[in-house]
N, C-alpha and C positions, 0 to 999 in steps of 0.2 A: 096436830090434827091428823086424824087417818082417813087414808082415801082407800077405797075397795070399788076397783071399776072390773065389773066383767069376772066379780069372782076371786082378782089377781089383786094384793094389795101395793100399793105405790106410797115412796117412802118420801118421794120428793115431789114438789108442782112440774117438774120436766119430765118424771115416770106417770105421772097423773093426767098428763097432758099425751103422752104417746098413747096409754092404755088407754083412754077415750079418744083419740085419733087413729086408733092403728097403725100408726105409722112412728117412725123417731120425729122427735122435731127438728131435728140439723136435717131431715131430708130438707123442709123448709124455708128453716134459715140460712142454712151452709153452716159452715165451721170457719173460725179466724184460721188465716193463712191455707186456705185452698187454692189451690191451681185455678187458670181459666180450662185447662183439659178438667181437671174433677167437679168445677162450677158447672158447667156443658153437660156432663154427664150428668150431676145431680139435678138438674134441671128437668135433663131427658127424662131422667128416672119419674120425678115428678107428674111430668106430663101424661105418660102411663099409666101412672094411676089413675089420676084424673079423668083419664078418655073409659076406666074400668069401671062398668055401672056398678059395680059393688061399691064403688065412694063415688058415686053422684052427687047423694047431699053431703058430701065433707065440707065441700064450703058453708053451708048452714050451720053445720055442728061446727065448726070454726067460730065462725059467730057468735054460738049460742059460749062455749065457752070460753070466747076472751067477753062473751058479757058476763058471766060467773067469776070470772077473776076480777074483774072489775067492782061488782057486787062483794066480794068476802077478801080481797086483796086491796083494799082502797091507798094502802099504806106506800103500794108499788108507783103511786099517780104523786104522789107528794111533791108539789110542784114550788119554787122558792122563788119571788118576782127578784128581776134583777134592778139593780137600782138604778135612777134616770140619773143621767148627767145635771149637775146643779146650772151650768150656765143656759144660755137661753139661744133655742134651735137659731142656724145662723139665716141669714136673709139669701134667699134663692131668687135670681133675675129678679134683683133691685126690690123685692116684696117683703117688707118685715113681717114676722113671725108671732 
């Protein structure tokens, strides 16, 4: 599928996701294995933006597209029940089950 946000075309849902965020998404989420000095900072960074009326509604647009990914990503939610224990839940303060 090709996404073209803003003109720019995005090769991946993470460049698709920044180019209608303006922003990267590891501001976000962080990155595996950050520091608490670089989590602190990226946070800070975050926070910045946020207070900058130019991404007032980000959090809308946030919304709007994780309900877009949800809609044309269903595949991502794929959810697998885990199996129940075959014996029978045990008796809690003297009360069968």
């Amino acid at each position: 599928m090709k996404y073209i946000v803003a003109g720019q075309q995005a090769v991946t849902e993470a460049e698709f996701a920044e180019l209608a965020l303006g922003t990267p998404v590891e501001l976000w989420l962080g990155v595996e294995g950050e520091s608490d000095e670089e989590r602190a900072a990226r946070l800070d960074a975050a926070r910045d933006i946020l207070a900058d009326p130019e991404y007032r509604d980000l959090p809308d647009d946030l919304i709007r597209l994780a309900a877009r990914v949800v809609e044309n990503r269903p595949d991502l939610f794929n959810v697998v029940p885990l199996a129940r224990p075959a014996s029978p839940r045990p008796a809690w303060r003297g009360v069968a089950a």
